[in-house]
N, C-alpha and C positions, 0 to 999 in steps of 0.2 A: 504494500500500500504506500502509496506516492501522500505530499502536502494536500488537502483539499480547501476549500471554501471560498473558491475564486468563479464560480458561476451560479447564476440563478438564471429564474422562470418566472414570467410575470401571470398573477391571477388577481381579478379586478373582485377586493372585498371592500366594503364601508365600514366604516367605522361603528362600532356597539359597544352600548353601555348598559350591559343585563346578563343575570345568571347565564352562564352558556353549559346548561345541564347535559342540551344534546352532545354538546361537542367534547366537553371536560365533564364528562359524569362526576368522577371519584372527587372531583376537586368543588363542584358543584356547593356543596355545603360551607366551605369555606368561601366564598367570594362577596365582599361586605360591598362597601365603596368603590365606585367605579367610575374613575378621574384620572384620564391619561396624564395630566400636568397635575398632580397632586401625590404628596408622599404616600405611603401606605398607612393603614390609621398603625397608631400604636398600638401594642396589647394584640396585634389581630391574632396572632400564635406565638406558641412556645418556641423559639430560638432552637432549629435543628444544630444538629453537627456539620454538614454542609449541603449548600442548595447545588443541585445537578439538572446541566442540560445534556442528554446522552444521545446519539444519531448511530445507523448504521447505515446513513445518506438515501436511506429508500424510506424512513420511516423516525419519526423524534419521540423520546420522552423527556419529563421533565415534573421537577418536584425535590423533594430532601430526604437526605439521610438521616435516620434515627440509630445512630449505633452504628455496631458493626456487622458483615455476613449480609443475607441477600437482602433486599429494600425494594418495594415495590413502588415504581413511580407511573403517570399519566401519562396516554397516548392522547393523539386527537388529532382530526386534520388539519386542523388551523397550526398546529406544531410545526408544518411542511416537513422537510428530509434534509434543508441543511441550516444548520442553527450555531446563534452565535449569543454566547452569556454575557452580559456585562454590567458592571456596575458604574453609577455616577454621581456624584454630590449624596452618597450615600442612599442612594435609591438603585434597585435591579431592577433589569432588562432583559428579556429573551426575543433575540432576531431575529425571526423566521424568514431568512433571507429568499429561499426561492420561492415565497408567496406575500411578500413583500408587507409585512408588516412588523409592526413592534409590540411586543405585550409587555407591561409593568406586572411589575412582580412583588408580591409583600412576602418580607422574610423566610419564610416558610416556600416559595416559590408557588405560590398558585396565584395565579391571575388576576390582576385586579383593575386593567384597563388594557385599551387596544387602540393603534391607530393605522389606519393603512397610508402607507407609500405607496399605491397606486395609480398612476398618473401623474406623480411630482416630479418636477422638468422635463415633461412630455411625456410621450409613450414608450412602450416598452420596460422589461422588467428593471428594477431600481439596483435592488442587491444590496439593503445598508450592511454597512460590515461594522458601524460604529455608535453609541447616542454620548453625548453630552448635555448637559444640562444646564442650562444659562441662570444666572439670578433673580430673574423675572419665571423663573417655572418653567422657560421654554424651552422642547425637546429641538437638541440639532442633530442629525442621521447623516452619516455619508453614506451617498449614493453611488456605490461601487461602478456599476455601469452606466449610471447616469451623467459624471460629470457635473457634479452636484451636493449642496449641502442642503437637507431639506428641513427648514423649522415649521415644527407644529406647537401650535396652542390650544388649549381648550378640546386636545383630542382630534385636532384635525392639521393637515397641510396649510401654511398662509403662507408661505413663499420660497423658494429657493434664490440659494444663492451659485452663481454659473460661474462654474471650474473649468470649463472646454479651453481657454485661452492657456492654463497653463500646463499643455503639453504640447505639441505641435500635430499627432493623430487624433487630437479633438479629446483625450479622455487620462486625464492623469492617475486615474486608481487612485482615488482618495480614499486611506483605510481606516486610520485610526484620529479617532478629535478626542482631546482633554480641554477644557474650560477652567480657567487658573487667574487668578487675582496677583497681579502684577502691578506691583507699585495701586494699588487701590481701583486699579482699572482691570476688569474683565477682557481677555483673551483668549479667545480660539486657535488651538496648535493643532493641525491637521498635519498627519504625512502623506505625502502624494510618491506613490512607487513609481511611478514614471517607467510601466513595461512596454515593452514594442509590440503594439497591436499586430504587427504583421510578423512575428518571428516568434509563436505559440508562447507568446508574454513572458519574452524572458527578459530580464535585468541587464540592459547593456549601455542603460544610461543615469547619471547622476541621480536620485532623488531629492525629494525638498520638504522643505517644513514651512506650509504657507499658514502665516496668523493675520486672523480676522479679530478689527474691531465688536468685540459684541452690542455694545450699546447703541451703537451704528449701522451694524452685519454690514463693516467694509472691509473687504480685503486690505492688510498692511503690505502684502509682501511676500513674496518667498525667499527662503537662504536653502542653499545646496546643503545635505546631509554630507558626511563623510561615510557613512555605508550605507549599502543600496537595497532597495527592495525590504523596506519598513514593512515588518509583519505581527501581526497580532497586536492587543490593546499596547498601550502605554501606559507606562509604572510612571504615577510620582515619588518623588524621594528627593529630599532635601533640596529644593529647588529647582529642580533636573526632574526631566522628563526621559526614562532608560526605554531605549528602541531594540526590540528582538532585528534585528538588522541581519538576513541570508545569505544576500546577495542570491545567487542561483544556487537550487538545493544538489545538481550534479557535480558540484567545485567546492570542495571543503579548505581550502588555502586563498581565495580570493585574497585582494590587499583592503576591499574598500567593504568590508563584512565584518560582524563579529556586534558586542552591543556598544552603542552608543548612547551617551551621557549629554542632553539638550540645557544648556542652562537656559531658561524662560528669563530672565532679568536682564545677561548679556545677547541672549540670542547666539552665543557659539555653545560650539560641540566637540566633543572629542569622543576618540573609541578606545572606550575603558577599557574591553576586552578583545582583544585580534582572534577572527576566524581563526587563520592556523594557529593560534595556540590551541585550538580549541578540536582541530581537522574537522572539522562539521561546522554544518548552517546550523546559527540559534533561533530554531523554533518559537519558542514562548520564554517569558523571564517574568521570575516572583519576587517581592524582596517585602523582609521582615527586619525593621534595625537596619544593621549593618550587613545581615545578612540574606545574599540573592542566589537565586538559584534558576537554573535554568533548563530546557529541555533542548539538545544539541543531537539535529539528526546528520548523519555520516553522508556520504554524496554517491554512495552505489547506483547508481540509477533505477528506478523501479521498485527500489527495494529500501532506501534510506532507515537504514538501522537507528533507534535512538537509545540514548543516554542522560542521565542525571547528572551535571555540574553544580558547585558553588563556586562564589566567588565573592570578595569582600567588595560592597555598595558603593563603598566609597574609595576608593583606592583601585578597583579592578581586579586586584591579586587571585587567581587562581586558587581556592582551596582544594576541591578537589574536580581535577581534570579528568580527562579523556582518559589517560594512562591507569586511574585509580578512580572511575565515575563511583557516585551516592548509589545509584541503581545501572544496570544494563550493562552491556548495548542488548535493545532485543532484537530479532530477528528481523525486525521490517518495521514502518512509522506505526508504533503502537504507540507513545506515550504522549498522550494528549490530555489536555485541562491541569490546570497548576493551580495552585492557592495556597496560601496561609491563612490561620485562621487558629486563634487563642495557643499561639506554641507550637501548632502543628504544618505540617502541611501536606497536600494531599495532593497527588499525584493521579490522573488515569492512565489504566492501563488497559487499550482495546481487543488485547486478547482473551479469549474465554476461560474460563476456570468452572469445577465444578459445580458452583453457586450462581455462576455470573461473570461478568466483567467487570474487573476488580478493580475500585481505586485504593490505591496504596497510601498508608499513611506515616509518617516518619513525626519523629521528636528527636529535640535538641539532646544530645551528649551533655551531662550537666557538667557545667565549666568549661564548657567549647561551647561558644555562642553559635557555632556553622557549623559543627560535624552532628549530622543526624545518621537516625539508627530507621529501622523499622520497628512500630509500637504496633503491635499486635496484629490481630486479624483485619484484612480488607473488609472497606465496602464491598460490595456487591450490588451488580447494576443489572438490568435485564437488556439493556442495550449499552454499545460502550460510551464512555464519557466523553464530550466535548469541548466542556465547559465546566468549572466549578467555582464558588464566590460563597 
């Protein structure tokens, strides 16, 4: 199994704000308040151990873990087959990117509002791969194939904002937005992958980090990344925004790969950590403290084996690499969805086991702030993970 979440399907839904029993049976009974641009209420439930979105891209589930061993979570069509977690200004999100919508989430991960991307910056499908949340409530989504940032208010589309100028194929792969208070003013940091539409989107030119005034929604600008093909969410930490940076997942030595550290105040960058120290593209990156950790797949092609790295947050330093990884390498891209979360952190793994697909979870070495162990028994998933927050 190769990287996925780089295509969608467009299907024209409307926006709803009501029990959805048909469609979310199990989850039915929990669905209170139903306000896309509003937090989830307090108290709605008891704080699981962690919220999962799992795919095995033909089909989604989604919902929380109670403990450890197998855990039964929610199908439905509205889920679609390829889905993206994320969380913003402390509120979550589940993407259903190849049916183009956004579902808010209250802690527990069941549903609590809906907005369609269907039709924002024209037609065809949108594909957001990202939300952020503005201080006025407003959701912004990047429009993967749209060329596009799309805010909604009040549960619906009022406008986008048009990205087509800053690539020269008309479509910069805008993937991931954070919203960050800078000097007292609100900004949008977008990274645009800048793939070649005509050479099956591979990374063979610079990427950027374009920020929009939010109080305005005007573009400031873009600055050139130092590595290419910005993947998956964006970590903050200490004022720096950490970019899972691949480059192309076939080349584990590129020079312009590995992750990179965005100061939001100076606007420059640096890359903490270099691909080839690493010989694989970094997948996903978590960080707790000082301590980061990452998911680093190998460049086999077809096959990209993965691995479990740390790495110290703030300095870059390698704790434990490629030669000595936390977990793997496994056989092929199994190891998807990262998180921390109270000490721990939790790992998917999309291979099967006899419970499930198991996420993994580790705890700190006491008095090594960064060498983790495995604590006990896996999750268990009925589909594998993709996502966890």
């Amino acid at each position: 199994m190769t990287p996925r979440g780089r295509s969608g399907t467009s299907r024209s839904v409307t926006y709803a704000c009501r029990p959805w029993a048909s469609l979310l049976g199990a989850l039915a009974a929990t669905l209170g308040a139903c306000a896309s641009d509003a937090p989830a209420p307090a108290g709605a439930c008891t704080s699981p151990e962690i919220v999962v979105a799992a795919s095995d891209y033909t089909s989604s589930a989604l919902g929380s873990a109670r403990g450890r061993g197998p855990q039964t979570l929610t199908t439905g069509f509205d889920l679609g087959k390829d889905p993206q977690l994320t969380e913003a200004a402390g509120r979550l999100f589940f993407l259903a990117r190849d049916t183009d919508q956004v579902f808010e989430l209250d802690r527990c991960g069941a549903p609590i509002g809906r907005v369609s991307l269907a039709g924002a910056a024209g037609s065809g499908a949108t594909n957001p791969h990202d939300i952020a949340v503005a201080p006025d409530g407003a959701l912004w989504a990047t429009l993967y194939n749209r060329a596009a940032i799309a805010i909604a208010r009040e549960g619906r589309v009022v406008r986008s904002i048009d990205l087509s100028a800053y690539d020269d194929d008309g479509n910069p792969q805008a993937d991931a937005i954070r919203i960050v208070d800078v000097g007292g003013a609100a900004k949008a940091f977008v990274t645009l992958e800048r793939l070649d539409d005509r050479d099956r989107l591979r990374s063979l030119r610079p990427s950027q980090m374009l920020v929009i005034d939010v109080a305005t929604e005007t573009p400031e600008g873009t600055l050139t990344l130092l590595g290419r093909n910005p993947f998956n969410r964006l970590v903050e930490h200490d004022g720096r925004l950490l970019i899972a940076a691949p480059g192309n997942f076939d080349d584990g030595a590129e020079s312009g790969a590995g992750i990179e550290a965005f100061d939001v105040r100076t606007r420059t960058s640096r890359l903490l950590v270099e691909e080839r120290d690493l010989a694989g593209s970094v997948a996903e990156i978590s960080v707790e403290g000082s301590c980061g950790v990452a998911i680093v797949a190998g460049p086999t092609k077809d096959i990209n084996p993965t691995w479990l790295v740390t790495f110290d947050a703030a300095t870059g330093q390698i704790l434990a690499g490629t030669s000595a990884p936390v977990f793997g390498p496994t056989p092929g891209y199994d190891l998807q969805g990262l998180a921390w979360r109270d000490g721990r952190l939790y790992v998917g793994d999309r291979r099967r086991g006899p419970g499930g697909h198991p996420v993994r979870v580790f705890r700190r070495v006491a008095g090594e702030p960064c060498r983790l162990e495995l604590d006990g028994a896996p999750i268990e998933l009925p589909l594998p993970a993709v996502g966890l927050r």
